[in-house]
N, C-alpha and C positions, 0 to 999 in steps of 0.2 A: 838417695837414689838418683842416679842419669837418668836426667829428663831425657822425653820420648814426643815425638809429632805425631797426633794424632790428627787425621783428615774427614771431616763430619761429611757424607755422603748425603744430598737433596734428590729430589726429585720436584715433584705436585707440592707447592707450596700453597693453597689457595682455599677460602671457604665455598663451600660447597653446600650446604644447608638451604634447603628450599628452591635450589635449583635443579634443572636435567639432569647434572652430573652428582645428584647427593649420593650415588651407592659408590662412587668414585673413589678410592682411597687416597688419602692425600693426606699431608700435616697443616693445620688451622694455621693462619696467621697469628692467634694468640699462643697456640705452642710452640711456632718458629717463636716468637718473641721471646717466651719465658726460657727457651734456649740456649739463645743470644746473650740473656742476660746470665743462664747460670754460666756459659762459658768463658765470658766474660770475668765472672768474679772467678772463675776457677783454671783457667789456663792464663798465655799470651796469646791472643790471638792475631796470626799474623800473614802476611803477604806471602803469595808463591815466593819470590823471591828470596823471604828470609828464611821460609822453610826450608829451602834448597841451601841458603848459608849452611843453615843448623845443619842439616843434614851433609855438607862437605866439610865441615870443622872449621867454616870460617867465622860462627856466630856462635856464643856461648852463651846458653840459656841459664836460666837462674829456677825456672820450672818449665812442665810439659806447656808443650804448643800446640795450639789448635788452628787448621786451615779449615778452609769453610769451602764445600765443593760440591756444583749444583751441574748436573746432567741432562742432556737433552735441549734446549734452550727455550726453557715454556716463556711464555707469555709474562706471567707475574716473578720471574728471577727479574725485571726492569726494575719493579716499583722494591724487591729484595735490593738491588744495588741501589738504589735510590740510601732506604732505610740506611744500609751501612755504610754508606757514603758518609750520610749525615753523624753518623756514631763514630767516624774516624776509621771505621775498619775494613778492610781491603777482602776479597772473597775470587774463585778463579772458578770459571762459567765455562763450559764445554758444550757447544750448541751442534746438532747433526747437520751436515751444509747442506743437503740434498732440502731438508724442511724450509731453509731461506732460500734456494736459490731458485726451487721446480715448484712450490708451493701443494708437496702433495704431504701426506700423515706418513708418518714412519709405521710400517707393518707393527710394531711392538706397540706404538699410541694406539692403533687400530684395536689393537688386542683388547687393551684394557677399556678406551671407553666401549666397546662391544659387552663386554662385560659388565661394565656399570650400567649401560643403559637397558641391555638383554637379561641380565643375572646369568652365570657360569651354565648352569646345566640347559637354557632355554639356548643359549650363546652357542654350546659345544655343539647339542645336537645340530646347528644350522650349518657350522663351519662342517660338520663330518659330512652330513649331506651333501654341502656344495662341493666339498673335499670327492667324494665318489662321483660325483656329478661331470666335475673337469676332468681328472684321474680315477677311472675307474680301476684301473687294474697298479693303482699303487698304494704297496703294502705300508700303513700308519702301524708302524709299531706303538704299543705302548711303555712309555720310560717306567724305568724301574721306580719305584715309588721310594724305595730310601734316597734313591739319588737327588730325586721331585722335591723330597722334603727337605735333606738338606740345601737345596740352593734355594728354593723357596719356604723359609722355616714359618714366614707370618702368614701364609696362607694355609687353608684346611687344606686337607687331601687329594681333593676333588680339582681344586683351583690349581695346586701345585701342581698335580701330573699333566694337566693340562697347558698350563706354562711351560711347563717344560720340554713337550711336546713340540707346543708352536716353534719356541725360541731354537730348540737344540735338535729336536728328530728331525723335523720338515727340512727339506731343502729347501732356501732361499727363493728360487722360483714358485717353486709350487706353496709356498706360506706366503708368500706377498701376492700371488692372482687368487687364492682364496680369498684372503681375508679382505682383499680388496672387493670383489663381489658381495662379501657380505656386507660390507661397511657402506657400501653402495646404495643396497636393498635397505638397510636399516638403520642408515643416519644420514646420508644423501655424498653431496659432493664432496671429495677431498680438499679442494682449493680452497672453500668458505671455511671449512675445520682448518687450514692449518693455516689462516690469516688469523683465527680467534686464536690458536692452540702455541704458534710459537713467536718468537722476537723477530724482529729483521736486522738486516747488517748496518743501519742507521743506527736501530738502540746498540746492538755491539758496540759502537764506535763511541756514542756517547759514554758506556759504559766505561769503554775504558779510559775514558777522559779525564772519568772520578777514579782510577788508581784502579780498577779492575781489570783480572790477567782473564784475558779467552786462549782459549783452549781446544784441541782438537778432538774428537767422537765420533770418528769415519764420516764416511756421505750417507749413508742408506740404513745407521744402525744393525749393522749384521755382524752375527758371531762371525770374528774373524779365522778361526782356527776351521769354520769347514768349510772357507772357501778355496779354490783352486790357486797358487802360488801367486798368479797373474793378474786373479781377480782380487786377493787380498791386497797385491800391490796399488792395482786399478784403485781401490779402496781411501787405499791412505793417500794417496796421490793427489788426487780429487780434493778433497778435505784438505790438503795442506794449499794445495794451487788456489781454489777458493778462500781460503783466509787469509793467505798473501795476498791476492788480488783485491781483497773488500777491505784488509783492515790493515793495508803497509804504507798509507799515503805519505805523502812528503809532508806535509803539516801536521800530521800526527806523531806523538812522543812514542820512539823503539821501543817496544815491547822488549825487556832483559830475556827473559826467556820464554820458552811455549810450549807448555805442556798437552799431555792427550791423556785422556781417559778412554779405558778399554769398555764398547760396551760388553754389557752382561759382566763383566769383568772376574768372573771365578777362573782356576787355575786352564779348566778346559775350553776356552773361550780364546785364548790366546797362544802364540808356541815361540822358540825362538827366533826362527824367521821373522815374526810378526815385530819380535823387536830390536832383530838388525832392519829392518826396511824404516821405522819409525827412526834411530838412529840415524840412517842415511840421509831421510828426508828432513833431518835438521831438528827432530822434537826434543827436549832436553830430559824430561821425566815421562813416566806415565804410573796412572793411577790403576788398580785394581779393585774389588770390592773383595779380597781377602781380608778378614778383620784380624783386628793389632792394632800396635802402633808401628812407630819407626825411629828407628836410633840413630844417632851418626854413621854413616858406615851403609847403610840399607843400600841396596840394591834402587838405583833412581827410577829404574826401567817395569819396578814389580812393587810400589810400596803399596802400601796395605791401609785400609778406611776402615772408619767407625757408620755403620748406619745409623741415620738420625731416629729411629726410635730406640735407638740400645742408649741415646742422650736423658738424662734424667729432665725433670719436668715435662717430656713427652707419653700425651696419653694411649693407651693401648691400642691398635689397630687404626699405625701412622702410615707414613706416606708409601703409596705404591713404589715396590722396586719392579726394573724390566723383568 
């Protein structure tokens, strides 16, 4: 058979047991391990770069390859490139710029730790309250619920429509001044959460010191597809000028290529504008959270990920997806 790349999708890498955050969905540190090591014995696993060989027929694989690809830029993906540093193997990190650079929680973080720390239904009713509260006379549809559940298949019914709601029905204004009230009343400041919650452009830097590719995730985590042409562009713009400016220095080794990851990254999340502008502004791939793999030949602009619990040796109800 033609070997195929397959791209393992992270998120929450971290244990959570006995802490604030234990209703948190995440993958354990000991199942990110047992991971690592079945992928290890069972693919190559390999550098952006050589993916992208594979992928234009300049690199001839001998079996499937696996890239290793961690979203959002939490906190514990430092001590994750640490680890695979040490193992020899290379992994490509897409952090949100607006989280490093304004120090406030991405509306989707918001979502979830609300969730872990509220539980879903003590959670919704607060957001729909506050929701009438600010917007009284705006109409919350509810999402179709086949749709809920296929893009959120790990979560029950309740959690899915709800997700889907936040992430895809609300407009961007009015989901980011809710959720931000609630998150306010019920876990306090934005700036001390996203000093615990994400990286800075220091560990970037170190990261990619040890052979790790960073990668672009917009400024603000928002579905790209329903923003206005201008504000999508505003978007990517942002996020590209901040990672040039924080991680192009003159004593630092050129980064070959710079890939982006779509967030939410399903077929409706993105269009093709979205990836001539990404084009223009110089990004070489981008990732999706279509599952597959990818063959020589794929489309660089649309390739396709595995989520890390469809990875064997992970156990049931693993890391939060947005």
């Amino acid at each position: 058979m033609t070997p195929v790349l397959r791209i393992a999708t992270y998120h929450y890498v971290r244990d959570v047991a006995g802490t604030e955050w234990e209703n948190l969905k995440v993958l354990s540190t000991a199942e990110f391990a047992r991971q690592i090591d079945y992928c290890a014995e069972t693919f190559e696993v390999v550098s952006l770069d050589r993916a992208l060989d594979f992928l234009q027929g300049r690199y001839a694989a001998s079996r499937d390859l696996c890239l290793l690809a961690f979203d959002d830029g939490l906190r514990e993906h430092f001590a994750i490139a640490a680890m695979l540093r040490d193992r020899n193997l290379s992994a490509a990190f897409f952090p949100i710029t607006s989280c490093l650079d304004q120090e406030t929680v991405a509306a989707v973080h918001q979502n979830h730790l609300l969730m872990a720390r509220l539980g879903v239904r003590v959670y919704r009713r607060k957001f729909m309250d506050r929701l009438n509260d600010i917007f009284p006379d705006f109409p919350a549809e509810l999402p179709d619920p086949e749709i809920a559940a296929r893009t959120y298949r790990w979560d029950d019914r309740e959690t899915a429509e709800f997700k889907y709601l936040f992430n895809f029905a609300l407009p961007a204004a009015v989901q980011e001044r809710v959720v931000a009230a609630v998150f306010r009343e019920s876990i306090g400041a934005q700036a001390e959460a996203a000093r615990e919650l994400y990286l800075s452009w220091s560990d970037l830097k170190e990261m990619r010191s040890w052979g790790m590719t960073i990668g672009g995730h917009t400024h603000t985590h928002r579905a790209l597809s329903r923003l206005s042409p201008a504000e999508m562009k505003r978007e990517l713009a942002t996020c590209r000028r901040l990672l040039d400016q924080n991680l192009l220095e003159k004593d630092m080794e050129p980064q070959r290529n710079w890939p982006f990851s779509f967030p939410f990254g399903k077929r409706d999340s993105y269009t093709r504008e979205t990836i001539e502008e990404l084009r223009r502004l110089n990004f070489h791939c981008a990732l999706t959270t279509q599952d597959g793999g990818n063959a020589p030949g794929a489309d660089l602009f649309q390739l396709r990920r595995t989520d890390c619990r469809d990875i064997p040796s992970c156990a049931p109800l693993s890391a939060s997806r947005a």
